[in-house]
Biopython code that builds the backbone (N, CA, C, O; Angstrom):
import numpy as np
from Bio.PDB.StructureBuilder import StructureBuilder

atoms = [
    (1, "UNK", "N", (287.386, 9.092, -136.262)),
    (1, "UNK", "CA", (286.988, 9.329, -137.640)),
    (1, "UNK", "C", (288.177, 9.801, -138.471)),
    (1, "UNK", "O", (288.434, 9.097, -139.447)),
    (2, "UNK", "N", (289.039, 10.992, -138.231)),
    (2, "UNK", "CA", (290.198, 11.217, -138.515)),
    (2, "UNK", "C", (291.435, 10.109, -139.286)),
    (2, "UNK", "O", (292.090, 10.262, -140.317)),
    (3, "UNK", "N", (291.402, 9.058, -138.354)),
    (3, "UNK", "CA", (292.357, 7.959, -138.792)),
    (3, "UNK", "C", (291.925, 7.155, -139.421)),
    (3, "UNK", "O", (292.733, 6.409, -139.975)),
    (4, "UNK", "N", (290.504, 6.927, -139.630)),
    (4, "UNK", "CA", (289.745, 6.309, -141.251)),
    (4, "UNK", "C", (289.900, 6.758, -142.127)),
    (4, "UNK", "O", (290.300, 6.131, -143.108)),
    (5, "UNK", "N", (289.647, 8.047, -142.136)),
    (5, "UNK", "CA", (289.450, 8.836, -143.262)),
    (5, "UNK", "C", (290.801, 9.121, -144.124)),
    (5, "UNK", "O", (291.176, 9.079, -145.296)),
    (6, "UNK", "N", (291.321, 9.448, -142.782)),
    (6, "UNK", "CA", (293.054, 9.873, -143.325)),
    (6, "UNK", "C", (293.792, 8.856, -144.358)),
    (6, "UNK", "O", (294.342, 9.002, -145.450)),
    (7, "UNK", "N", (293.434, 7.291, -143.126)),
    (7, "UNK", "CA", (293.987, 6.185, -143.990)),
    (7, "UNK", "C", (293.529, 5.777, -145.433)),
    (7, "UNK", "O", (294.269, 5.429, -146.353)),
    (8, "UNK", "N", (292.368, 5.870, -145.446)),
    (8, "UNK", "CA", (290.985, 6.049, -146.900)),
    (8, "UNK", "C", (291.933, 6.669, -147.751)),
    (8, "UNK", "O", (292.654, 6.029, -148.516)),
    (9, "UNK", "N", (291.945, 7.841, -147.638)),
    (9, "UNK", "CA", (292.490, 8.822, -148.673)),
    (9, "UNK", "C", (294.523, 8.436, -149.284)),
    (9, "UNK", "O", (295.026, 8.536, -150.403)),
    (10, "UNK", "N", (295.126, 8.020, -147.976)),
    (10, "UNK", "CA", (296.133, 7.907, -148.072)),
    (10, "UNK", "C", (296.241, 6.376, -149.434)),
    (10, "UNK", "O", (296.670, 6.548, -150.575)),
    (11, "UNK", "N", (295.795, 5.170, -148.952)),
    (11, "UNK", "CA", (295.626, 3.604, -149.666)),
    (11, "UNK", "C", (294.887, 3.698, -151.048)),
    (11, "UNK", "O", (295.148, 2.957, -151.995)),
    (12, "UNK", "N", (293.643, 4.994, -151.067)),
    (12, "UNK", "CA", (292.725, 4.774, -152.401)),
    (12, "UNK", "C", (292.814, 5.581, -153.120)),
    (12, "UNK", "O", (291.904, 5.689, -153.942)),
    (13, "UNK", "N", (293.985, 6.568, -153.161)),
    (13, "UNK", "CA", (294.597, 7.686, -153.712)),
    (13, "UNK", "C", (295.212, 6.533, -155.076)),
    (13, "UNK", "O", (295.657, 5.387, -155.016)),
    (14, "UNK", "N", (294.957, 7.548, -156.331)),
    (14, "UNK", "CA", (296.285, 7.157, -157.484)),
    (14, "UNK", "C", (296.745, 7.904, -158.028)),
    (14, "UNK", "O", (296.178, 8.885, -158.510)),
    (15, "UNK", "N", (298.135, 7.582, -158.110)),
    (15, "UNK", "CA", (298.913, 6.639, -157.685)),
    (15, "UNK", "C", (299.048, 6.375, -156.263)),
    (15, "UNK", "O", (299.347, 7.261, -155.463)),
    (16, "UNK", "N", (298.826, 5.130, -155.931)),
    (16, "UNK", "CA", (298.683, 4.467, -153.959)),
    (16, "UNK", "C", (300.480, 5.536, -153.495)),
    (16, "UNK", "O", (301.668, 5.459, -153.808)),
    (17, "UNK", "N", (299.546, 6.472, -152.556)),
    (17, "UNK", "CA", (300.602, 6.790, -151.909)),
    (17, "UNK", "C", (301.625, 6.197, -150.717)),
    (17, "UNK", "O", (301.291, 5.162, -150.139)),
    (18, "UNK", "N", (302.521, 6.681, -150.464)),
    (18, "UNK", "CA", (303.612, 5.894, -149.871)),
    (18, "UNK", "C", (303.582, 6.928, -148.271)),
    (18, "UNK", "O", (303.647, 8.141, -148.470)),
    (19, "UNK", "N", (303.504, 6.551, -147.042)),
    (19, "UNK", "CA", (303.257, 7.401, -145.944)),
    (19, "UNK", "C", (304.410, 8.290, -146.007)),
    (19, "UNK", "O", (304.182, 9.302, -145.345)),
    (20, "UNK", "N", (305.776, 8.299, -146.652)),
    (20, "UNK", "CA", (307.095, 8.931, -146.627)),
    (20, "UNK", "C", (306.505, 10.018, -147.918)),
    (20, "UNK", "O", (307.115, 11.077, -148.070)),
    (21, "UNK", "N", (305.490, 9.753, -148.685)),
    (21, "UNK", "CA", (305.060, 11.285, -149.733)),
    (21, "UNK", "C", (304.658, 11.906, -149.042)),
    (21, "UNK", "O", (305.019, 13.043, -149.346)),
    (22, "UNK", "N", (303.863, 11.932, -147.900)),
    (22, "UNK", "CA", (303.339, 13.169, -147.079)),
    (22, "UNK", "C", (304.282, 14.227, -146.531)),
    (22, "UNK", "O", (303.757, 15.244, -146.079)),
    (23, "UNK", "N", (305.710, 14.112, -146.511)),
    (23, "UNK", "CA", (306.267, 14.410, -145.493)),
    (23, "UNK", "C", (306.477, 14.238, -144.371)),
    (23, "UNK", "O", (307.151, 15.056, -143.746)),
    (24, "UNK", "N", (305.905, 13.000, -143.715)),
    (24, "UNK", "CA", (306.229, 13.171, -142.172)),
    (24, "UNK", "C", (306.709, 11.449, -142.458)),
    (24, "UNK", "O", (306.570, 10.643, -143.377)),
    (25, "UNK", "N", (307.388, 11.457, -140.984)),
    (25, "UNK", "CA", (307.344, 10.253, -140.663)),
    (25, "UNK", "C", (306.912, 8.785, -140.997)),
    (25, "UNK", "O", (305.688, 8.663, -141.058)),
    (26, "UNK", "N", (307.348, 8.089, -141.137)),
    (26, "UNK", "CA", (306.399, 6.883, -141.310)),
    (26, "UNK", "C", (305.693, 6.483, -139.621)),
    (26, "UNK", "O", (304.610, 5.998, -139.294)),
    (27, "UNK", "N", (306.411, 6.765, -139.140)),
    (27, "UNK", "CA", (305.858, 6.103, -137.860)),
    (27, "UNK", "C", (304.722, 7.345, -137.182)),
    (27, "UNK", "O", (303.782, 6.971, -136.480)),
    (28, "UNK", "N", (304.921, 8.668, -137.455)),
    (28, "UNK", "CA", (303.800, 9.367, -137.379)),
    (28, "UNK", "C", (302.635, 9.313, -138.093)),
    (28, "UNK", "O", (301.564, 9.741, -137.664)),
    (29, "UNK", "N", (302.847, 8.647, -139.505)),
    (29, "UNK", "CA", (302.103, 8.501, -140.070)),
    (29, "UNK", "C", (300.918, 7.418, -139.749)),
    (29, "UNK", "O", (299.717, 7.620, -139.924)),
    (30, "UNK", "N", (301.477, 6.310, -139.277)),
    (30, "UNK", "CA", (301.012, 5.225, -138.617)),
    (30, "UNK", "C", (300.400, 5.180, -137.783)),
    (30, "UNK", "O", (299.458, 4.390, -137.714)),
    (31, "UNK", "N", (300.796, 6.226, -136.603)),
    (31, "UNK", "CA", (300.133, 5.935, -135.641)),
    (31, "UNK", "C", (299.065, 7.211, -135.822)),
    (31, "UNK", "O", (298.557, 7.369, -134.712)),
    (32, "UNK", "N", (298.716, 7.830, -136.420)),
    (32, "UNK", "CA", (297.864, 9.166, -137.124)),
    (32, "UNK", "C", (296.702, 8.296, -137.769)),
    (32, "UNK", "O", (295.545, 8.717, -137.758)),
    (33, "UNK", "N", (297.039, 7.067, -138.334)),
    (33, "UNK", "CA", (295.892, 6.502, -139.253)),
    (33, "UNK", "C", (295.439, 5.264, -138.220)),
    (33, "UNK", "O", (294.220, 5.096, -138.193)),
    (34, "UNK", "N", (296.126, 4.479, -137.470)),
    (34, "UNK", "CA", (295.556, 4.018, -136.364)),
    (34, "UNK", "C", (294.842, 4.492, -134.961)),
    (34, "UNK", "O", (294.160, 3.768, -134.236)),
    (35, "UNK", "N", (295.129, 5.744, -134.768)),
    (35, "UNK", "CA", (294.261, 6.438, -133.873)),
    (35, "UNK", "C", (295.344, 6.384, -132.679)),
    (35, "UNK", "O", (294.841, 6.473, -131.559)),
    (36, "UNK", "N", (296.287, 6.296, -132.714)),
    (36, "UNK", "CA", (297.319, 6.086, -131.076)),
    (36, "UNK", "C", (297.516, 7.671, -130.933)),
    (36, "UNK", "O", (297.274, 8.102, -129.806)),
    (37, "UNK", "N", (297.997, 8.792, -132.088)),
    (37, "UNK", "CA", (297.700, 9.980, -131.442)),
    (37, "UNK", "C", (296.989, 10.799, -133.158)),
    (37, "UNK", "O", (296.705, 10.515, -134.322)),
    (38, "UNK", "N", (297.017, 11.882, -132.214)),
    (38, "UNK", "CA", (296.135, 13.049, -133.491)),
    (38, "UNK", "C", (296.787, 14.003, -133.776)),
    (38, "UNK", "O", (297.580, 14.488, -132.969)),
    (39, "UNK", "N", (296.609, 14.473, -134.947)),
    (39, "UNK", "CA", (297.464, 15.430, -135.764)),
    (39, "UNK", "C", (297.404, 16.791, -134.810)),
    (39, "UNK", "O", (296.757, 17.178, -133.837)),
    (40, "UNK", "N", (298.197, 17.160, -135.452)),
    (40, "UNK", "CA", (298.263, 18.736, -135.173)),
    (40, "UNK", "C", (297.477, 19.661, -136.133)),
    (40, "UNK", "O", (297.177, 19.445, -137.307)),
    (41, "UNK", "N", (297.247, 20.602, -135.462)),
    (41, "UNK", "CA", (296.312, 21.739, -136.456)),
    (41, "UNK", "C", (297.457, 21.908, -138.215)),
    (41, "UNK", "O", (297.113, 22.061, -139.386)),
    (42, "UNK", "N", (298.639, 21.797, -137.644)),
    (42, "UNK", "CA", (299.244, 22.297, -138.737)),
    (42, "UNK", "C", (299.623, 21.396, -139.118)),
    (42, "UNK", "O", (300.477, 21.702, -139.950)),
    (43, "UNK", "N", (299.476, 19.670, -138.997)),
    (43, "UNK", "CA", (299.408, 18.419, -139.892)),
    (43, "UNK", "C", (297.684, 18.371, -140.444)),
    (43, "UNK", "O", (297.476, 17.505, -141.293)),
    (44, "UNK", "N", (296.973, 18.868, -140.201)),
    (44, "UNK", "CA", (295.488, 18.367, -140.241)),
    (44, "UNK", "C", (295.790, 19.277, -141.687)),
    (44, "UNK", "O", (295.658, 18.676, -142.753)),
    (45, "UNK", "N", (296.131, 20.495, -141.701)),
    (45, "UNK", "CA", (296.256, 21.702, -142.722)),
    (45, "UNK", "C", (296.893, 21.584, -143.841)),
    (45, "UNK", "O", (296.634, 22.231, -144.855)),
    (46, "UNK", "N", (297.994, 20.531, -143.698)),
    (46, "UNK", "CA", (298.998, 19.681, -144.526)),
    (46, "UNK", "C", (297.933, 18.615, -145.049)),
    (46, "UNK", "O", (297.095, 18.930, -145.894)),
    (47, "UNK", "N", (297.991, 17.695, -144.654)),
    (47, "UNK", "CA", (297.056, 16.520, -144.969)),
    (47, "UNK", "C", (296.387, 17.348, -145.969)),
    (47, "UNK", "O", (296.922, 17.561, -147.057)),
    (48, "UNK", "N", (295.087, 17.891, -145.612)),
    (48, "UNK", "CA", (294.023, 18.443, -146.567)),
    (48, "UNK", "C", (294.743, 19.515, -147.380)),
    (48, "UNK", "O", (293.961, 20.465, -147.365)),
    (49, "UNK", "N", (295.306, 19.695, -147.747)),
    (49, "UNK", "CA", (296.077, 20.626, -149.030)),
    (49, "UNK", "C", (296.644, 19.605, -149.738)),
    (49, "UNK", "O", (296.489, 19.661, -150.958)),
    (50, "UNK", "N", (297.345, 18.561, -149.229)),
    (50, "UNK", "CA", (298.188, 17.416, -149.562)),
    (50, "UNK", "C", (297.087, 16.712, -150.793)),
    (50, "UNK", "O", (297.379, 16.651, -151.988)),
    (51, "UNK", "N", (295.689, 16.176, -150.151)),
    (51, "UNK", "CA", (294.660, 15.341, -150.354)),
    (51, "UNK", "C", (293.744, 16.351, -151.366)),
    (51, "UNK", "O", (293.102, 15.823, -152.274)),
    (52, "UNK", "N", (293.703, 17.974, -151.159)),
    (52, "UNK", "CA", (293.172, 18.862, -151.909)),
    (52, "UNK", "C", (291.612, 18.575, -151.457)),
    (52, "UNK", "O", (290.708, 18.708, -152.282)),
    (53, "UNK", "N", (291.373, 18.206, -150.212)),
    (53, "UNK", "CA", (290.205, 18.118, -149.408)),
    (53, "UNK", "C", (289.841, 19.291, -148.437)),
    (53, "UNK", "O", (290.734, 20.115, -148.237)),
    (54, "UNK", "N", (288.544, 19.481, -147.760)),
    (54, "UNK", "CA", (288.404, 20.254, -146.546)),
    (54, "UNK", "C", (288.202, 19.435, -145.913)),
    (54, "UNK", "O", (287.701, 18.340, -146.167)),
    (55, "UNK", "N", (288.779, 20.103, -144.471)),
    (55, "UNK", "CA", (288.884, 19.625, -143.103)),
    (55, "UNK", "C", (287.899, 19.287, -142.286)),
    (55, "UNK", "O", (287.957, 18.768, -141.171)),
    (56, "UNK", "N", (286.769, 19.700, -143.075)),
    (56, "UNK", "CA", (285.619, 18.932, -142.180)),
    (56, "UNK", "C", (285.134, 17.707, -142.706)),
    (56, "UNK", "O", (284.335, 17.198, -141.919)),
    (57, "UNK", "N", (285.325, 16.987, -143.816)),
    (57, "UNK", "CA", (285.483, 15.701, -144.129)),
    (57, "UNK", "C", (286.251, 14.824, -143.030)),
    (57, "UNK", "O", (285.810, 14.277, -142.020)),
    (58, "UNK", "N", (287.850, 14.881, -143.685)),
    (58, "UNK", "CA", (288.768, 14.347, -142.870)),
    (58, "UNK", "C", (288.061, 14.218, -141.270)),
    (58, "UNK", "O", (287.783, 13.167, -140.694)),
    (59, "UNK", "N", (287.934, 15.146, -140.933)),
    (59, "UNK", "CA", (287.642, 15.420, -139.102)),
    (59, "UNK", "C", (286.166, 14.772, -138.732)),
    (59, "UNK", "O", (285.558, 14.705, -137.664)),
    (60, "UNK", "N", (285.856, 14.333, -140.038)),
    (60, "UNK", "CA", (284.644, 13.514, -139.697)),
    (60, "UNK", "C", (283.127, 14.697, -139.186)),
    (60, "UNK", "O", (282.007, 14.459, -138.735)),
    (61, "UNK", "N", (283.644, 15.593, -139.447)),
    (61, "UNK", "CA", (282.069, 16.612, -139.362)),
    (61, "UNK", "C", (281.247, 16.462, -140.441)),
    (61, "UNK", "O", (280.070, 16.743, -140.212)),
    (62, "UNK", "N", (281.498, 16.119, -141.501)),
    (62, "UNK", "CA", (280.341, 15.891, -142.712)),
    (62, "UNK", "C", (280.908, 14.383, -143.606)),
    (62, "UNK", "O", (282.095, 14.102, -143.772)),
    (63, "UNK", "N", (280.224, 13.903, -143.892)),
    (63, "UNK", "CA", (280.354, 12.538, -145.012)),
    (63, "UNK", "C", (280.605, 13.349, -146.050)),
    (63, "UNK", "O", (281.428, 12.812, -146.791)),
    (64, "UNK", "N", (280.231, 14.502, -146.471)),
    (64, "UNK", "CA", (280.296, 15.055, -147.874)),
    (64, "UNK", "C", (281.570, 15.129, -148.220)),
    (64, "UNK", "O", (282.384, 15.864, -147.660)),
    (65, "UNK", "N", (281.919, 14.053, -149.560)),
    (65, "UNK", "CA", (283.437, 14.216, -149.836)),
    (65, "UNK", "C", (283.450, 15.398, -150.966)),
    (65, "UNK", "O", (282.693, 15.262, -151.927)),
    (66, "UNK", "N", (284.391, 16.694, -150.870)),
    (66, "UNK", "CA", (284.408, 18.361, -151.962)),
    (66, "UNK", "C", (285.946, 17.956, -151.775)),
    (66, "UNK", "O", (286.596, 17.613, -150.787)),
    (67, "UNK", "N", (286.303, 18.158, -153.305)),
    (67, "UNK", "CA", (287.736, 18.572, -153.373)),
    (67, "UNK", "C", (287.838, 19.861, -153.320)),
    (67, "UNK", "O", (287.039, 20.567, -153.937)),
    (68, "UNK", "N", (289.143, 20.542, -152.348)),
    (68, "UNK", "CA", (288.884, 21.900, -152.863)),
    (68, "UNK", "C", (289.363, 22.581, -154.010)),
    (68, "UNK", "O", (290.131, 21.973, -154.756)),
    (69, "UNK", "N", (289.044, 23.705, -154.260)),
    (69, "UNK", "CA", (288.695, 24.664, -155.353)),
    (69, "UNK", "C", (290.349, 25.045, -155.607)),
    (69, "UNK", "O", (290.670, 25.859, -156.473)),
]
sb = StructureBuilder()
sb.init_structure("model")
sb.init_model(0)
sb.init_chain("A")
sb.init_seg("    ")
for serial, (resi, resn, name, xyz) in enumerate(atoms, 1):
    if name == "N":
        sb.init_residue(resn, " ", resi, " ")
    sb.init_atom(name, np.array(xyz, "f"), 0.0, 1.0, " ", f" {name:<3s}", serial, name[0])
structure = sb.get_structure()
């Protein structure tokens, strides 16, 4: 769920973000939105501050999309 969501947010974002705006890697980035490995607590924490989301979206615990506050 993670690497849907992640990728979702990353492609339908505007302005379409570029995987090198996140800060990391492109190739971490890649393989983060294809599912080959999973973030770290302290990329998951990035991401959703990045996206201005909570982490239980992204992580696939609720459909409910909340920007945060």
């Amino acid at each position: 769920m993670f690497a849907d969501r992640f990728r979702e947010l990353r492609m339908f974002s505007e302005p379409k973000l570029k995987q090198a705006d996140l800060g990391m890697s492109q190739r971490k980035v890649s393989r983060q939105e294809t599912g080959s490995t999973e973030p770290t607590t302290d990329e998951i924490v990035k991401i959703c501050r990045f996206f201005n989301v909570f982490a239980d979206y992204i992580l696939g615990l609720t459909d409910e999309f909340k920007r945060l506050k």
